[in-house]
C-alpha positions, 0 to 999 in steps of 0.5 A, spaced: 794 889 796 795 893 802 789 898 803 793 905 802 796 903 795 788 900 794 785 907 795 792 910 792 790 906 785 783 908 786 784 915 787 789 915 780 783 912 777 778 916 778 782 923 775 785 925 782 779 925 785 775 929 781 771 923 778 769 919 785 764 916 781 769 914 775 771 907 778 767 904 783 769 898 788 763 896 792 764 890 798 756 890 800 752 885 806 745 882 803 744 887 799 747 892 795 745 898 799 740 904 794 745 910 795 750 907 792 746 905 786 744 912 785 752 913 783 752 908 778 750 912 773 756 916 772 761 910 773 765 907 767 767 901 772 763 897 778 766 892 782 762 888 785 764 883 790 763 880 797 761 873 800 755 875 803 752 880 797 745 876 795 741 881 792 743 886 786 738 892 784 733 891 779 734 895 772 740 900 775 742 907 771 748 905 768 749 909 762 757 910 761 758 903 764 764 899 760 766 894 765 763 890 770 766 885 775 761 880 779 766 876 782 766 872 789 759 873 791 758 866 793 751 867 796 748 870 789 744 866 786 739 869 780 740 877 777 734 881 776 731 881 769 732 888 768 739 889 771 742 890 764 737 893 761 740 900 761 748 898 760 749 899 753 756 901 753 758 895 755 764 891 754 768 886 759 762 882 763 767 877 769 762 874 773 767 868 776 767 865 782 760 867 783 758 859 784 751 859 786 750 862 779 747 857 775 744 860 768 746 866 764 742 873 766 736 875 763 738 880 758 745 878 756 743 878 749 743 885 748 749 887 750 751 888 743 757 891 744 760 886 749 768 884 747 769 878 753 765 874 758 767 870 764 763 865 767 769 861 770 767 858 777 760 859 776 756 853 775 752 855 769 749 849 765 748 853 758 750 857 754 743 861 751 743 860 743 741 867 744 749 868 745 750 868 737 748 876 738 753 878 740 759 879 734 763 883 737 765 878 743 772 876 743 774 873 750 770 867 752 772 864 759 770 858 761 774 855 765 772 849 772 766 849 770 761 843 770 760 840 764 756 846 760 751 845 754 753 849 749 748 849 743 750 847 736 754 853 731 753 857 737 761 858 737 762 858 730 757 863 730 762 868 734 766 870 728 770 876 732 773 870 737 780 870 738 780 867 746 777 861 747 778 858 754 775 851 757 780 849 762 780 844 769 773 841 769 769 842 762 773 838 759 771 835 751 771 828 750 768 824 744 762 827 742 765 834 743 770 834 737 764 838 733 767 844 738 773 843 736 771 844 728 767 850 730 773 853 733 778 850 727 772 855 723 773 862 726 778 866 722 779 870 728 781 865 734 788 866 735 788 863 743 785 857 746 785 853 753 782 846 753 781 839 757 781 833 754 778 827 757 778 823 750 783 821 745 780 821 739 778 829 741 785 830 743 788 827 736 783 832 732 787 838 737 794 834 735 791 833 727 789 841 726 796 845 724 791 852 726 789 850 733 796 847 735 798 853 733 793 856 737 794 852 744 796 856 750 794 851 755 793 844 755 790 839 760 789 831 759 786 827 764 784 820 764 784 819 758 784 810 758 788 807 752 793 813 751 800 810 750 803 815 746 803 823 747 807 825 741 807 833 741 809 837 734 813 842 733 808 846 731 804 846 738 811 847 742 813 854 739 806 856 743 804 851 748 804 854 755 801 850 760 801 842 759 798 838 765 796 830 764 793 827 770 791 819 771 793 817 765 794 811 766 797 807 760 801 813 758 808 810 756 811 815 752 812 822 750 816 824 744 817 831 740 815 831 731 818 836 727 813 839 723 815 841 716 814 849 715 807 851 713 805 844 718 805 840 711 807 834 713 811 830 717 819 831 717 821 828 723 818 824 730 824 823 735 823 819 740 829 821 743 833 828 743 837 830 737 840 835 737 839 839 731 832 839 734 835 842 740 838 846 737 832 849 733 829 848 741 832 853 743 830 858 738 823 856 737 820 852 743 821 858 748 813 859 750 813 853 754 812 855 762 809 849 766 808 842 767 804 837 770 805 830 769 801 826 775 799 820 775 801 816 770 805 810 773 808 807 766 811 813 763 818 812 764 822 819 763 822 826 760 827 826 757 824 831 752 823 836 757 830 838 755 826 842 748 823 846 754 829 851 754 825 856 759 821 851 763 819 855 770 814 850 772 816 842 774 811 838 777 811 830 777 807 826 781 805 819 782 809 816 777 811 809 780 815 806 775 819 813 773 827 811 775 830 818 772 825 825 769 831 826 764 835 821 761 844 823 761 844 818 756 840 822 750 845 829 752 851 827 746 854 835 747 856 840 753 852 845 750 846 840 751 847 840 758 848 847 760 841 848 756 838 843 761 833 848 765 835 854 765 829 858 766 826 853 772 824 856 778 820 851 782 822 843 781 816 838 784 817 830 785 813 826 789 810 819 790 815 815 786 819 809 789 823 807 784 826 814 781 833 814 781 835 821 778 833 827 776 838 827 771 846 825 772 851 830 772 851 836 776 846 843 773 847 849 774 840 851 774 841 859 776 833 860 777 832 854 781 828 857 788 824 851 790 827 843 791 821 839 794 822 832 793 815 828 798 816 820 797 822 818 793 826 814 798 832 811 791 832 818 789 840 819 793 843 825 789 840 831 787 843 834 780 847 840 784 853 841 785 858 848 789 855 852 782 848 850 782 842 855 784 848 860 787 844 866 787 837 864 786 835 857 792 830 859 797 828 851 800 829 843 799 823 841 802 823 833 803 823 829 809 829 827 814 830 819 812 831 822 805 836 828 806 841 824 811 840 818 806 843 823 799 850 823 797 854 829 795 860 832 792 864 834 798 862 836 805 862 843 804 857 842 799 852 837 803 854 844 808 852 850 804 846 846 802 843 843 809 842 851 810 836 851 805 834 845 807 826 845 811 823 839 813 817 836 811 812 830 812 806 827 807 801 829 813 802 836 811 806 836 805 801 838 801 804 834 795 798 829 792 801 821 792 
């Protein structure tokens, strides 16, 4: 944010100025210098952050506070036993990417009225049985963090939870599935982001009507002896974010068709069918981005083609990939206009034997990004002189590869040549 909007923000925040101490942003070095603390006591919201800040003051006068946001201070290690002593009111805690930080601070407990934590990023080794106190929380985060100890009937203790998130890093596995029956208890839970590293947790997820109902983002990563991911219905209308790494068994994706009120199986379709299409395009919208990488026996997503507002598509290192979506399941014209819509950045690398991405031409009128690292068979990308007419701002790939692809016409293989940027795998940054 450029300084003048920052200060403009600031200066609304604090009633035009006639609050200064409403709203305080505070970038320190070592310590928090004394005279601003003296300042705190008027303030309803503190931001603290600053890789050099190592010391914060032992009991601050907070009074009216309502938000803190400890974030990004590297050098922090410990906070001080009376540090929340005087903060009764409250009720947003962010201590993210503070990664010296190892336990919870002293005190904690007795912020009763606190509604959301965040200790993603930090290296936090247990969550204090003690956290049970705490009945109004209802955002937990707790994403890229290390593997984390949580107590037994801590969560399920939490009844006013409604966001559960352990995304990237902590991710469950066998013996974690009592985690996931906590929170399958709680009435409240409306939002949940998970990583799985075992198949027997990530079927318990697939089995519970109320927690695919829940997912927002899902991550599956090294799962062994995982052959088949078959997504519902159910967990399609809500999921958000999907991305499966190195997995390496994985052969086969496919959609079932959940009955209404999740009572059963009404159909599994390991191939598009078009009433499922059909009802795709009014029920499957949550869906935004995949990444799939690593996984060199899946052969194609054809299933994609239910993602009808999909922006997001990364597909890397999966070797024996020959197509992403297949023409041979897409039986109408209107199946085909449907196809990737919405998308805006589209990702393949590391994938000797793709052949397509799909068939026949898209219009795909989001599309801003091509970038295609590694893929030598891949000769004609799914464009043609109405694709991306308004909307592309790259191809990225490397030189043998674009004078290799085959075209319309020439005029097309010229319009396109002018969004074209060279790239190499030294500095692609695509992971192969």
């Amino acid at each position: 944010m450029h300084d003048v909007i920052h200060d403009m923000a600031l200066w609304i925040g604090q009633e035009c100025g006639k609050k200064m101490n409403k709203i305080l942003v505070c970038e320190s070095l070592g310590h928090v210098e004394a005279e601003r603390v003296t300042s705190w006591k008027e303030a309803e919201r503190i931001s603290l952050w600053g890789w050099n800040i190592e010391k914060l003051p032992e009991t601050p006068d907070c009074s009216n506070l309502q938000t803190l946001f400890v974030r990004e201070c590297i050098q922090l290690k410990t906070f001080p036993r009376g540090f929340f002593q005087f903060m009764p009111l409250i009720r947003v805690l962010d201590l993210s990417a503070t990664h010296c930080l190892t336990e919870l601070p002293d005190g904690i407990d007795r912020l009763m009225n606190l509604e959301y934590i965040n200790l993603s990023m930090t290296q936090v080794k247990e969550l204090p049985i003690e956290i049970m106190k705490l009945t109004k929380l209802r955002c937990l985060l707790l994403d890229g963090m290390l593997p984390l100890l949580i107590p037994p009937h801590l969560i399920s203790s939490l009844s006013s939870l409604q966001l559960f998130s352990m995304y990237d890093g902590n991710a469950l596995s066998a013996f974690r599935t009592t985690l996931l029956e906590e929170l399958e208890s709680i009435e409240a839970m409306d939002e949940l982001s998970l990583s799985f590293r075992n198949v027997a947790a990530l079927n318990k997820l697939l089995n519970s009507y109320k927690l695919q109902r829940c997912i927002r983002r899902l991550s599956i990563h090294d799962c062994r002896d995982f052959l088949l991911l078959e997504l519902s219905s159910i967990s399609l209308n809500y999921l958000e974010t999907l991305a499966i790494f190195n997995c390496l068994q994985l052969e086969e994706m496919k959609i079932s068709m959940e009955k209404q009120g999740g009572k059963g199986l009404e159909q599994s379709y390991d191939t598009p069918n078009p009433q499922l299409i059909a009802r795709s395009n009014q029920h499957f919208r949550s869906l935004r981005d995949v990444k799939i990488w690593s996984c060199p026996k899946l052969l194609n997503l054809t299933w994609l083609i239910y993602a009808a507002c999909l922006q997001s598509l990364s597909v890397q290192s999966c070797e024996s990939m020959k197509e992403v979506i297949s023409i041979d399941y897409v039986t109408s014209s209107t199946q085909h206009a449907s196809i990737f819509t919405r998308l805006t950045s589209l990702v393949l690398g590391g994938m000797p034997m793709l052949e397509s991405i799909y068939q026949g031409a898209l219009l795909f009128p989001s599309l801003e990004i091509i970038s295609v690292i590694n893929c030598p068979r891949l000769r004609r990308l799914p464009i043609d002189s109405n694709s991306a007419t308004k909307s592309l701002k790259k191809i990225e790939g490397d030189l043998t590869w674009w004078g290799r692809l085959e075209w319309e016409d020439e005029s097309v293989a010229e319009n396109f040549t002018n969004y074209f940027s060279p790239r190499y795998l030294a500095d692609s940054g695509i992971k192969l």
